[in-house]
N, C-alpha and C positions, 0 to 999 in steps of 0.2 A: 504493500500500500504506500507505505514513504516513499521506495522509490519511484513508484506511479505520482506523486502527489509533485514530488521536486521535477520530476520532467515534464509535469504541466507547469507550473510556474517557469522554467526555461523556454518551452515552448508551448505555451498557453494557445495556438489552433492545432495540435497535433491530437486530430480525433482518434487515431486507434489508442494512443493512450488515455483519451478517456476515455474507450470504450471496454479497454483490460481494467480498468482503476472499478467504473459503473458494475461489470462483471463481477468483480474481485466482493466489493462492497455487499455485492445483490445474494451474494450467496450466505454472507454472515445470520446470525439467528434475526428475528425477523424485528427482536424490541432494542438489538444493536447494530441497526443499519444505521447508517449516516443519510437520510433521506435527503437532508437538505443538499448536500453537496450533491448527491445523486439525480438528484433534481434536477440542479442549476445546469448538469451535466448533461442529461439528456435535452434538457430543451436546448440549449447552447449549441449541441451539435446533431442535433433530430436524431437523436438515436433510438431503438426502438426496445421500449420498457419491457417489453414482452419478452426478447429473446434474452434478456442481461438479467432480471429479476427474480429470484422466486418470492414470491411472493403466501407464506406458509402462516397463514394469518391462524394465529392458537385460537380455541374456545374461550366466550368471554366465562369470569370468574363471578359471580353476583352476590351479593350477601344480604340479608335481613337488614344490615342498619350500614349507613358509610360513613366513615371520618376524613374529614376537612381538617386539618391541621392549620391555624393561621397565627404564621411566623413575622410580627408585625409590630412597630412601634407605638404601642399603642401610651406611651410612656408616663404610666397610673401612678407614681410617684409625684409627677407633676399638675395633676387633675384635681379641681377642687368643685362644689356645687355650686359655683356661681354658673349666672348664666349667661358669661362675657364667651368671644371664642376662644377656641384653644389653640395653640400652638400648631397641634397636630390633628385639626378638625376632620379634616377629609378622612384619617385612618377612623375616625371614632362614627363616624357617617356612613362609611363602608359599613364596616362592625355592624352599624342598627341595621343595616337595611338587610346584609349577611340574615340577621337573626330574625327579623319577620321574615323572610324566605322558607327557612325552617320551619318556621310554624301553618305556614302556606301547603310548601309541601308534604308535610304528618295528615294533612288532611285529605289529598291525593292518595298518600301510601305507600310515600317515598320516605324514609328515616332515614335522615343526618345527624349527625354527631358534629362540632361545632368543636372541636379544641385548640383555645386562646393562649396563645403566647408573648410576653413583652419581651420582644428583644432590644428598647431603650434604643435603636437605631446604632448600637454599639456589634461591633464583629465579635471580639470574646464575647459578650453577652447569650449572641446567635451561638456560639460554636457551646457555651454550655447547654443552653435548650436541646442541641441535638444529640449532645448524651444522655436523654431523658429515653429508657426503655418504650416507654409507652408511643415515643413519636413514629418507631418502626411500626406500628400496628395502622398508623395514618393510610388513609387512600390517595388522597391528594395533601399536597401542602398548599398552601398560597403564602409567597413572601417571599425573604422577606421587603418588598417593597423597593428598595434601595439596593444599587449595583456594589454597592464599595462592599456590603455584608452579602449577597447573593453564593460566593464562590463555594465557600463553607456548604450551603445549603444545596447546592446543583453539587455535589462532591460527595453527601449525605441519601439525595434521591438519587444518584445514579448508582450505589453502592447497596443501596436497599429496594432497587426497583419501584421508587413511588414516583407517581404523576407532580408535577411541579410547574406550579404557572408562579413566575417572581413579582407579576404585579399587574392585576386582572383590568389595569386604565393605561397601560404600556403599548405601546406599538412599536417595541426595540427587538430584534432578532437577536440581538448582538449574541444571544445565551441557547439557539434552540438548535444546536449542535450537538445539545445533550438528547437523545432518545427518549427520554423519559419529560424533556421540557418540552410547553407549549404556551403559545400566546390565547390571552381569552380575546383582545383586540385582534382586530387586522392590522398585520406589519405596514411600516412603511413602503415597504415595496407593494404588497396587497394596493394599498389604500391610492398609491400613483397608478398603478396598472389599472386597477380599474377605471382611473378616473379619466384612463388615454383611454379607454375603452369607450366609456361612457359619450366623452367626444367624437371620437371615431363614428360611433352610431346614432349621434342625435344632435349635431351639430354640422349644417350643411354645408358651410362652407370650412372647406379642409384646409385652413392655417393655421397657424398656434406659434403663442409669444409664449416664454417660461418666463417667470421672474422665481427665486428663491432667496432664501437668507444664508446666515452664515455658518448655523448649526450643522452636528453631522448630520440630522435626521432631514433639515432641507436637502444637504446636497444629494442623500439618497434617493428620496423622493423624487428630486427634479432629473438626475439621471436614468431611474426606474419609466418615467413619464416620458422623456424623450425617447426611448430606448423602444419602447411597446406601442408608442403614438406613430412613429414611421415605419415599423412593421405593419401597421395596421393604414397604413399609406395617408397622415397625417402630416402636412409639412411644416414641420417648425423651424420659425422663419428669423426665430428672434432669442436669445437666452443671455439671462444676466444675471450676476451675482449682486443681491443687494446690500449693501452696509449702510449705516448711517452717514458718516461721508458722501455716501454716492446715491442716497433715497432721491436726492432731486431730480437726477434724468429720470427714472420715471413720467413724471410730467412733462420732462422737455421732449421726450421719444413721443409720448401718445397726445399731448396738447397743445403743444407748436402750429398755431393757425396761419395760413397762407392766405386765407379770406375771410373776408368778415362782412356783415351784414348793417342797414344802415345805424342799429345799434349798438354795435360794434361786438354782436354775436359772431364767434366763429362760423364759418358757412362748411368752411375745407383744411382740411389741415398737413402737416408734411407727410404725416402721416397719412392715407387716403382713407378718405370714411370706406367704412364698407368693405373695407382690402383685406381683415385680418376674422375669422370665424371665432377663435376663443384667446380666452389668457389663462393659463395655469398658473397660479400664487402656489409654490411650495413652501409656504409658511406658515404659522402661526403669527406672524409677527405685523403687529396693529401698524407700525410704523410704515410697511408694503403695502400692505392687502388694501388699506385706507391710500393710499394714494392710486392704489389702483383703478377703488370703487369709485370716486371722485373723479379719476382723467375717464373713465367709461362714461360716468354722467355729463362731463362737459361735450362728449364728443356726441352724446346723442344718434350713435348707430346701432350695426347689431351687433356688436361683440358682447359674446357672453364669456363673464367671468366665473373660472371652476375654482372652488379652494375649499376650506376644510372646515370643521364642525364649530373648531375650535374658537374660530372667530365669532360666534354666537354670544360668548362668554365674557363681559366686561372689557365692550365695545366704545368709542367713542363713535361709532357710526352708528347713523340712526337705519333702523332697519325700514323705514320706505324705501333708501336710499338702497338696499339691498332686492327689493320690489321692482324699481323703475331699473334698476340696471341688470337685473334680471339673473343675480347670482344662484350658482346653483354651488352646492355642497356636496363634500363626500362625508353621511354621519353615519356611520355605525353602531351611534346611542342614539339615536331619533328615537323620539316617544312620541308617538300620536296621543291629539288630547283628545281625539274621535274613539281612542280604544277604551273600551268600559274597564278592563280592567287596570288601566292608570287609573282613572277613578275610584276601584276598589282600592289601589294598592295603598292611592293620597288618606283614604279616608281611615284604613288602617293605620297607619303610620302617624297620623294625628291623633287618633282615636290612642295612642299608643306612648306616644312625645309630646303629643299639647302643641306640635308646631309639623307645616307645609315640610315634606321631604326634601331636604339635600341633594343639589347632582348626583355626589357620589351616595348617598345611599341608597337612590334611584338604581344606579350604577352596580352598588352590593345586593342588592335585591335582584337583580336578574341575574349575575351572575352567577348567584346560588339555585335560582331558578334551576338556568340553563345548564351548568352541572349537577345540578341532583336529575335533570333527565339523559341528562347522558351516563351516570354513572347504574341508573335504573335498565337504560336499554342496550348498555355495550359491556357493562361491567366495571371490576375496578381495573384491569389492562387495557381499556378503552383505547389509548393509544395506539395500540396493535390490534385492537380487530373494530374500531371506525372503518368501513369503504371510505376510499377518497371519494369527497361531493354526497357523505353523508349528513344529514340538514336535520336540527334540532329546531323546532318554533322556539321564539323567545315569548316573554308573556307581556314584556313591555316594548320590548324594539323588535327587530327582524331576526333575530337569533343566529343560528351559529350555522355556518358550513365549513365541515373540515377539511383541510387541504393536508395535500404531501408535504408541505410546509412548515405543518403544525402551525397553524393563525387561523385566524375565522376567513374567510372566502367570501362573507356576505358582507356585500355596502350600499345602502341605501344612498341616495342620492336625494336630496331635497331644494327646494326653493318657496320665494314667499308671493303669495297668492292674494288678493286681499286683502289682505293684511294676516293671513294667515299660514304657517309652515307646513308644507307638504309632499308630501311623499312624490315623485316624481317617476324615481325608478328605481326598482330592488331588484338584483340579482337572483 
């Protein structure tokens, strides 16, 4: 295998070597395949899964009741009954929502078990919790949350054969090398592909401008987006790295007017109205996305802006402004307020806390959801005998599709209507 892996990085197109490395890999036991890399190998060089693969998928294992182990900061040392927030809100939001889930599902007739752990956001803290006998009996862990303490614990489930998601609102791959790791999000890769996808098929005129920031997870993104937008015969016509120093071309590239109108509205610009089909923002970052939203309104054509959930979240842009520019979104946590059971979930969770649900406990509630039915209908080796493009409903957003990948496969797509967010297109 190493030396298969060192003569691809020397000569990274030399397809028989992937195709001995994909072989080599395909025959290991079936919960220590390297999927990812196998992956990226057969699609990179069309190779065909069939002849390289076996594919020896075990019987699933099922039990009476399952355990969630959650390896997480929830840091109860520093917790008091006021009712200011906390430091560490989002892990304790998770947490509640985690726990009506549980109670949701006892009623269905699915039994979870729930075991809390504070690893203080500290690595010795984590690495004592996992000499705790009882944590081998866990079916899943979740945690813990944070990469700097993850190693410890991807070291612990791959040594004990447990499922392990390090942080069920991530969309980082960086860790799913391990066999037994998975993402509850769509990767970043996921989350651009599809979104060159989405374009590809529903946006008629075929150009595209990227813009990203300066994160790793931008530059993946916007590579992943370019990469799968001109396979899919997308031309992208425009790509720039944004920083703060250089946020202003922005404006000067898409609002530089060449004629103006008799009150002294843009009519034309250097840019040509009309000339370009969409813009892809791979970012999060208010400082892009808003000057993006902004040069589309002045320009008053049809380019449609794609970008990410994220932007929904402690915005300084007003969402008409998202309406008349006709943004559309990749969300993978959209929650329809047309779905009755958001309504159930809201009314629980107040009924329960005296206060409207949290993103993220929105977030931990379906999570738990969407794992107690998959550990109910695949077992606790779930990893290994899911079909790939296996599809769990979620009970609040669009649920889960499992990939080769290990990441969710499913993304809705949204924009705002009305004045109201909706669904557009789900995978």
């Amino acid at each position: 295998q190493e030396t298969l892996k060192m003569m691809l990085e020397d000569y990274p197109q030399e397809k028989e070597a992937a195709r001995a490395l994909v072989r080599l890999l395909g025959r290991q036991p079936f919960h220590l395949q390297n999927t990812t890399l196998m992956e990226s190998l057969i699609q990179k060089f069309n190779l065909i899964r069939e002849q390289l693969v076996v594919n020896e998928i075990p019987k699933p294992i099922f039990k009476n009741s399952y355990r969630i182990a959650l390896v997480m900061p929830f840091l109860a040392s520093t917790l008091d009954p006021s009712p200011v927030k906390k430091r560490n809100q989002f892990v304790l939001d998770l947490y509640d929502g985690m726990k009506l889930a549980v109670d949701s599902l006892s009623r269905q007739g699915i039994k979870l078990e729930l075991l809390a752990y504070d690893n203080e956001r500290n690595k010795e803290v984590t690495k004592r919790i996992l000499t705790k006998e009882e944590l081998k009996t866990a079916d899943l862990i979740v945690g813990p949350l944070f990469s700097e303490e993850a190693i410890p614990v991807q070291e612990f489930a791959l040594a004990n054969q447990i499922n392990l998601t390090i942080n069920p609102v991530s969309n980082s791959s960086d860790n799913t090398g391990n066999p037994f790791v998975f993402l509850y999000q769509p990767s970043a890769e996921t989350l651009a592909r599809r979104s060159a996808e989405w374009v590809a098929n529903h946006v008629t005129r075929k150009t595209c401008m990227v813009y990203y920031g300066d994160t790793s997870k931008d530059s993946l993104m916007a590579s992943n987006f370019i990469a799968h937008a001109r396979e899919l015969g997308v031309k992208v016509v425009y790509v720039q790295r944004v920083q703060k120093e250089n946020s202003g071309t922005i404006l000067t590239q898409l609002t530089t007017a060449t004629e103006y109108d008799e009150w002294k509205n843009p009519l034309e610009f250097k840019l040509k109205k009309d000339s370009i089909g969409s813009i892809y923002v791979a970012s999060d970052n208010e400082l892009i996305y808003s000057k993006v939203i902004n040069s589309a309104e002045t320009r008053r054509d049809s380019i449609i802006v794609v970008g990410q959930e994220g932007w929904l979240q402690d915005t300084s842009v007003d969402y008409s402004k998202f309406e008349r520019t006709r943004v559309t979104l990749a969300a993978p946590n959209y929650q329809s307020i047309a779905n009755p059971a958001f309504h159930s979930f809201r009314r629980k969770y107040i009924s329960k806390h005296g206060s409207l649900p949290a993103e993220y406990a929105s977030i931990g509630f379906e999570f738990i959801m969407v794992m107690g039915q998959i550990l109910s209908q695949y077992g606790i080796n779930f990893i290994q005998t899911m079909p790939d493009g296996s599809s769990v409903p979620g009970a609040l957003s669009g649920g889960y599709l499992w990939q080769p990948t290990h990441d969710n496969g499913r993304v809705p797509f949204v924009t705002f209507k009305a004045g109201q967010l909706i669904t557009i297109f789900q995978n």
